[in-house]
BAFI-3210 file (N, C-alpha, C; in Angstrom, 3 decimals, decimal comma, padded with zeros to 6 digits):
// residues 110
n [1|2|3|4|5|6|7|8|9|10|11|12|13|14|15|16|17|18|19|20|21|22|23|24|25|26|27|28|29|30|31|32|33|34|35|36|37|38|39|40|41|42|43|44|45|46|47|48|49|50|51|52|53|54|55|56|57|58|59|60|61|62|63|64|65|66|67|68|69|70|71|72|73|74|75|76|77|78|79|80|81|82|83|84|85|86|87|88|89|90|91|92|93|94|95|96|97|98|99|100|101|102|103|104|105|106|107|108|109|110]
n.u [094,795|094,760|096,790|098,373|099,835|099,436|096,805|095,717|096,593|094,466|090,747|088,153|085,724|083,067|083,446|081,311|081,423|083,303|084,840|085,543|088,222|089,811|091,701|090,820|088,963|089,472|087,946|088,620|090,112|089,014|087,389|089,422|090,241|087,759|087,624|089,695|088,899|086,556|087,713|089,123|086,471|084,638|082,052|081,409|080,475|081,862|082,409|082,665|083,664|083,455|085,558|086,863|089,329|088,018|085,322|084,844|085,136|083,879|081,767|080,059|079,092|078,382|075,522|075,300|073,533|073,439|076,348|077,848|076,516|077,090|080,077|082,974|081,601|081,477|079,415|076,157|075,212|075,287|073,172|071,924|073,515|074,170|075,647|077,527|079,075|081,575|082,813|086,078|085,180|083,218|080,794|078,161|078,710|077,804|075,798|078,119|080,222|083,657|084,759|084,995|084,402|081,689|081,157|078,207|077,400|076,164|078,442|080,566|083,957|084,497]
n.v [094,286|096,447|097,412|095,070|093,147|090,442|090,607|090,940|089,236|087,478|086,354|088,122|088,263|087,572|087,928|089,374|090,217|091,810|091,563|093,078|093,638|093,464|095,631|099,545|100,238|102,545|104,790|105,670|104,252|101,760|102,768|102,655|099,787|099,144|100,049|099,251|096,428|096,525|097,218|095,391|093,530|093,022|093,342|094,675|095,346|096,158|095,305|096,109|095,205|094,449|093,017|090,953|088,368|087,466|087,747|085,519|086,085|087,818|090,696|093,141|094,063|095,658|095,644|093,839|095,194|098,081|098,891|100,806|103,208|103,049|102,998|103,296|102,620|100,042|098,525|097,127|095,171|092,223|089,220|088,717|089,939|091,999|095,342|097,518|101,190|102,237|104,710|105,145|105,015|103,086|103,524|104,395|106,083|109,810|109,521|109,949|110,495|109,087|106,123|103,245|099,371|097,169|094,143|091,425|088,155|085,262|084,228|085,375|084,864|083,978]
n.w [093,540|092,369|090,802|090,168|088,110|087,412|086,637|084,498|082,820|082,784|081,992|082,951|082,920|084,203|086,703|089,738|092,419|094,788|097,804|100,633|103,526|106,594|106,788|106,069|103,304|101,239|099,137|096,985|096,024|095,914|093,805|091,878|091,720|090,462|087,917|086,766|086,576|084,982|082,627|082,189|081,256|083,433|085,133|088,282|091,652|094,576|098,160|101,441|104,808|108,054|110,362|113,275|114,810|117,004|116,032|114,633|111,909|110,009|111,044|110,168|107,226|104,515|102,169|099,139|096,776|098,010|097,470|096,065|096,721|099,782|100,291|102,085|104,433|106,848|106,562|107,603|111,044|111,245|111,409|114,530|116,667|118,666|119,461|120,546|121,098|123,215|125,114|127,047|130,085|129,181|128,767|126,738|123,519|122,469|118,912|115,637|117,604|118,175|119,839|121,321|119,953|121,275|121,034|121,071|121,135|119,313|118,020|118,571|120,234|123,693]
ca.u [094,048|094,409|098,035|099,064|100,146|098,524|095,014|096,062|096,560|092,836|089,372|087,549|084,026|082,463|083,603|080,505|081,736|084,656|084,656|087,198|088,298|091,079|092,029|089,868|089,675|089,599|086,760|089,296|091,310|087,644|087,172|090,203|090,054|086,681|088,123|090,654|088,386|086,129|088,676|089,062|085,476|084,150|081,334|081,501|080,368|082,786|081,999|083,736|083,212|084,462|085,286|088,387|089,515|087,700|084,002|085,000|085,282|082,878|080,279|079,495|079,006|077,834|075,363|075,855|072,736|074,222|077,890|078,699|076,114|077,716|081,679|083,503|081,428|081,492|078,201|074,791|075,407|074,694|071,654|072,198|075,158|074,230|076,811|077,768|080,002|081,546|084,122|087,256|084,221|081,876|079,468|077,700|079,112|076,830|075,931|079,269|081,889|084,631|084,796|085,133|083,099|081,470|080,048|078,331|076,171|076,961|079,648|081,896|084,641|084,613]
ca.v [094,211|098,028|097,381|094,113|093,043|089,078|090,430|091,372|087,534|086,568|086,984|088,312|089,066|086,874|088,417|089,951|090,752|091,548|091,774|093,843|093,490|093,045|096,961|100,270|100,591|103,993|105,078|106,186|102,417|100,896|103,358|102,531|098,746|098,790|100,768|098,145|095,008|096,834|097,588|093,695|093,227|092,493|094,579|094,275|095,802|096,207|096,002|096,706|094,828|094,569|091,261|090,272|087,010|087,413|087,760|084,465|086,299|089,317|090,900|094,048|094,080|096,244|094,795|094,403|096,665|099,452|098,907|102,074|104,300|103,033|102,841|103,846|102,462|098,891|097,953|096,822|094,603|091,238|089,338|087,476|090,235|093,424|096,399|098,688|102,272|103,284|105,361|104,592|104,333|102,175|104,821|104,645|107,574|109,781|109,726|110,463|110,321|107,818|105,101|101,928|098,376|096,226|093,105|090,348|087,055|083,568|084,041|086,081|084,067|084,404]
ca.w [092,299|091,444|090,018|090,377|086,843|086,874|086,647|082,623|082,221|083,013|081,315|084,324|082,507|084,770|087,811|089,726|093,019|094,958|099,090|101,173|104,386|106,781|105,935|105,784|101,792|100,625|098,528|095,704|095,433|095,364|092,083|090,694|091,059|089,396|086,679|086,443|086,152|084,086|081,188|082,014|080,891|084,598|085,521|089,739|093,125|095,630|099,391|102,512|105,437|109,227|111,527|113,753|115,057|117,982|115,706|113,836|110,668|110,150|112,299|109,778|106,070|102,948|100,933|097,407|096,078|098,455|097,459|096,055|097,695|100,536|100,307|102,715|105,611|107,149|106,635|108,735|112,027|111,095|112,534|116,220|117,203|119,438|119,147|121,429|121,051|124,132|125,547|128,415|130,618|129,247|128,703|125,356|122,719|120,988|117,296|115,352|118,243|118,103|120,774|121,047|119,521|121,870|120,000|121,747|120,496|119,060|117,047|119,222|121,131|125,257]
c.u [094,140|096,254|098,960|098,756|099,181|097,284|095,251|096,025|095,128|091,977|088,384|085,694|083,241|082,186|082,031|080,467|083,178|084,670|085,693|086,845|089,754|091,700|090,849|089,972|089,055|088,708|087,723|090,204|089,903|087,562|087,985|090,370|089,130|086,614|088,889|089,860|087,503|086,798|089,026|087,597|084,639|083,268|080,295|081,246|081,708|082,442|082,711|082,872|084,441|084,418|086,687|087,755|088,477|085,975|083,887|084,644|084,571|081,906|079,983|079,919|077,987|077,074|075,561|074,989|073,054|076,025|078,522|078,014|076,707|079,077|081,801|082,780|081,489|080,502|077,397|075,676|075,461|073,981|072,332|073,248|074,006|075,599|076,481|079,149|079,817|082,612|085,174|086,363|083,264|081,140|079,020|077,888|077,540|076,976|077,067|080,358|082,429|084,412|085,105|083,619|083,119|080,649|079,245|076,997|076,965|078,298|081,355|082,623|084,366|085,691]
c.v [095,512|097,892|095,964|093,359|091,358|089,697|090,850|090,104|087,185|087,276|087,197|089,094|088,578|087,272|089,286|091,097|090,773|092,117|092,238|093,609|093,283|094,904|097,923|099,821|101,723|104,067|105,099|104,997|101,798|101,366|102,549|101,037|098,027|099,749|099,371|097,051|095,302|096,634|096,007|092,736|092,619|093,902|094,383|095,421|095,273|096,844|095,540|095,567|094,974|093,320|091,500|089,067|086,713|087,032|086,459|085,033|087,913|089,680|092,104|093,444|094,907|095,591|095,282|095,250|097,714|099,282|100,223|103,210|104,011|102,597|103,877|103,496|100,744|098,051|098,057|096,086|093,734|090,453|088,440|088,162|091,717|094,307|097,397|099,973|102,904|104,043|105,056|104,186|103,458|102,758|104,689|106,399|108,072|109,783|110,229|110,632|109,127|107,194|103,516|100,210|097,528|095,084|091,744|089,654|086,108|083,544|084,563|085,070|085,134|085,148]
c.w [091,503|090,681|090,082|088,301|085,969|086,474|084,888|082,425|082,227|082,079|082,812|083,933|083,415|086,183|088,375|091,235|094,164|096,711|099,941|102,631|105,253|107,433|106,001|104,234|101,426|099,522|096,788|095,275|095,117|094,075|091,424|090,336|090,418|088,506|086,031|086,052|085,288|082,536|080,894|081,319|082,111|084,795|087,435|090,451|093,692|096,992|100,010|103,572|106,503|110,157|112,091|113,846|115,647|117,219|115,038|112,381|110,640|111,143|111,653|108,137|105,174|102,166|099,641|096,783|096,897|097,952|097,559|096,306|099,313|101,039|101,319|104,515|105,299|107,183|107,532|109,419|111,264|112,014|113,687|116,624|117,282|119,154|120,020|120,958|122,006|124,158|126,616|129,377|130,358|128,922|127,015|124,720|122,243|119,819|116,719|116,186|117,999|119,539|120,001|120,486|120,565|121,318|121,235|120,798|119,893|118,828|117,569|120,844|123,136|125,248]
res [x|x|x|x|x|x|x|x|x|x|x|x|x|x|x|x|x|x|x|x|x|x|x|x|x|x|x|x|x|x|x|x|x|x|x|x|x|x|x|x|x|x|x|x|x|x|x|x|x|x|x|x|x|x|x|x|x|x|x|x|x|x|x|x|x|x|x|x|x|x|x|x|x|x|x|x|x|x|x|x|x|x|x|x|x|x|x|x|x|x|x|x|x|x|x|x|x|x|x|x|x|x|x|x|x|x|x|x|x|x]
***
């Protein structure tokens, strides 16, 4: 959407929001493709969210009144799904280390 040439063909005033995923997306492509739909006459949030296969689609998301105080992260949990961050052992990380996601509850395949 930040350079792809169709979005000049449309009237996109209507547009209100626009949901990412799949992909980190970079704080500075979010700007620029709501620069872009702007100048289109669309005046949109853009949020980030996080799922695999395995979650049946998402299991974190951004809401839209935080969008752009919060770009660049993956959102809240969503409700009926625990989360875990551990490390090679199992061991729960602390605050700010990297590790790994452990998800569990309905939605997540065996």
């Amino acid at each position: 959407m930040n350079s792809a040439p169709i979005i000049d063909q449309y009237d996109l005033s209507s547009l209100k929001l626009v949901s990412s995923g799949a992909a980190p997306l970079p704080t500075e492509l979010a700007y620029g493709v709501r620069k872009r739909l702007e100048a289109r006459g669309a005046h949109v949030n853009i949020t980030n969210g996080y799922g695999m296969t395995e979650t049946s689609c998402a299991s974190h998301l951004v809401s839209v009144n935080k969008a752009w105080e919060k770009m660049g992260s993956v959102g809240q949990l969503f409700s009926n799904l625990e989360a875990r961050l551990v490390d090679d052992d199992g061991k729960d990380v602390p605050v700010g280390q990297r590790g790994e996601i452990w998800l569990r509850g309905p939605v997540i395949m065996k």
